[in-house]
Residue, then its C-alpha position, 0 to 999 in steps of 0.5 A: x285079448x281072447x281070440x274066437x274063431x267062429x266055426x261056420x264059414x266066414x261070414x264077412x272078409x274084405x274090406x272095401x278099396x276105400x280107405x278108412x278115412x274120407x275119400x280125397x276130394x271130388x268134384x262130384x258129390x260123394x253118393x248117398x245110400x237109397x234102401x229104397x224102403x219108403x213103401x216097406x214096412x216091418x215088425x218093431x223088432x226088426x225096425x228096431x234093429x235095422x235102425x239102431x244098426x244101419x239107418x241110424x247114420x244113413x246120411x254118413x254112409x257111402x255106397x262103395x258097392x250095390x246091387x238090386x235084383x230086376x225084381x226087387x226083392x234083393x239088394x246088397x251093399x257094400x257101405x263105408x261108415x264115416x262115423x266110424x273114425x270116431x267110434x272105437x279104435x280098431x273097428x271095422x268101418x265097412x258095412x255089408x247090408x243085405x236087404x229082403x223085400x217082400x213085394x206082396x206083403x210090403x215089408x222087409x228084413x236084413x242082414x248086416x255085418x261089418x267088415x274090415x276089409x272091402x273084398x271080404x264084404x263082397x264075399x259075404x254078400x256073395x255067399x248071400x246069393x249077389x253075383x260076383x261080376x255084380x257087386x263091384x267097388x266104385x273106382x271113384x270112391x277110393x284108392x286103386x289097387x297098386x298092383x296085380x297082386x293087389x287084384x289078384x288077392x282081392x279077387x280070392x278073398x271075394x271069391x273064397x272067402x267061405x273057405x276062411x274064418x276071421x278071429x281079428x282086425x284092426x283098422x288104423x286109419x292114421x294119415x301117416x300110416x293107414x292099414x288095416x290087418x285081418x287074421x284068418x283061419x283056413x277051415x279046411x284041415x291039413x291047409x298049408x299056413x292054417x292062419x293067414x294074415x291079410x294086411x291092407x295098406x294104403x299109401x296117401x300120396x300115390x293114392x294107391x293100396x296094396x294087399x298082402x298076405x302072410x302064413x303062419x303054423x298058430x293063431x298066436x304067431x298071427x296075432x303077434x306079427x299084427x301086434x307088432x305092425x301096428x307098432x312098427x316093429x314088424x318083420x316082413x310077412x313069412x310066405x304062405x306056407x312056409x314051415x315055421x322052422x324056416x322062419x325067425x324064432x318067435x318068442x312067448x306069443x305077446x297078447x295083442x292088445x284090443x286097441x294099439x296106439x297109432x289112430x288118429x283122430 
């Protein structure tokens, strides 16, 4: 698989704490994403486009997060896609919506951008003009965090997300082994561990996730240690920062494959 690393800053990083499949049942009912468009118009295309990449399933889609600007002219969102079990494997199943109202005129525009990771969506609405103490995770709405490295890295990403670009994900959401990894690369030079592998897992009977995060000196040292978690054969993630003469050999880089075995459906 060909690994592109965008050269801009990360546009997109973390996903939500829910995982990719159904939250456990609730007494309350799950909510339902407002954009609160009824009033708002829009040229064909990006009527079009906001159709086809968002409303198309509204009704699937869960707010994880959102904020309105007092004004209104702003909103951001961190959505979870309930379709996207039964789309491609691997892909992402968050969605980072960021919508533009133009109260005089009445009309809208967006951005849009999926996410594998919660925290990562929170930081491209952030880099979008949200508030950082405005766009937290709903705790009803998925797993909490296991531990304080847990929050502690979620926090990062959310927040330093712009310091890194992401080249790769995958989102398993088998019941007997739900993770997600991402595979970042530090846009600063001279940063120890220039790529970063970020993995989140989510353990169904605690109904608890963790994060963890791992360095390597190559894309293709990153990309292999993804391949092989997804299978199960992984070592434990090298620190950040770790020389790669100080970790186990690593053979000829294997080629990811874009879809491993392990999703359910």
């Amino acid at each position: 698989m060909a690994l592109h690393f965008p050269a801009a800053a990360l546009t997109s990083t973390e996903r939500p704490l829910l995982p990719t499949a159904d939250p456990q049942p609730s007494p309350k009912p799950i909510p339902e994403v407002d954009f609160g468009l009824d009033d708002f118009d829009a040229d064909e295309e990006v009527h079009r486009d906001f159709y086809r990449q968002v409303a198309s399933h509204e009704d699937m889609l869960v707010p994880l997060a959102e904020h309105h600007t007092d004004d209104g002219v702003h909103s951001y969102y961190v959505l979870y896609d309930r379709t996207a079990t039964w789309g491609i494997p691997g892909d992402p199943q968050l969605i980072a919506v960021h919508l533009q109202r133009d109260r005089m005129q009445r009309t809208f525009s967006f951005e849009q951008a999926p996410m594998p990771l919660p925290a990562m969506a929170q930081s491209w609405l952030i880099h979008r003009g949200c508030p950082q103490d405005a766009i937290g995770l709903k705790p009803e709405l998925g797993p909490p965090p296991a531990d304080q490295t847990t929050r502690a890295l979620g926090q990062r990403l959310a927040n330093d997300g712009d310091h890194y670009a992401m080249g790769y994900s995958y989102t398993c959401d088998d019941p007997d082994d739900m993770v997600t990894v991402v595979v970042l690369r530090a846009l600063k030079e001279r940063t120890a561990s220039p790529f970063r592998v970020v993995v989140e897992e989510v353990d169904t009977d605690a109904w608890t996730h963790t994060l963890r995060e791992g360095g390597f000196d190559t894309a293709a040292e990153a990309l292999q240690w993804c391949d092989e978690r997804l299978t199960g054969e992984a070592s434990p993630l090298p620190p950040v920062g770790l020389a790669a003469t100080a970790r186990r050999p690593v053979g000829l880089p294997k080629t990811p494959v874009s879809r491993p075995p392990g999703r359910s459906r």
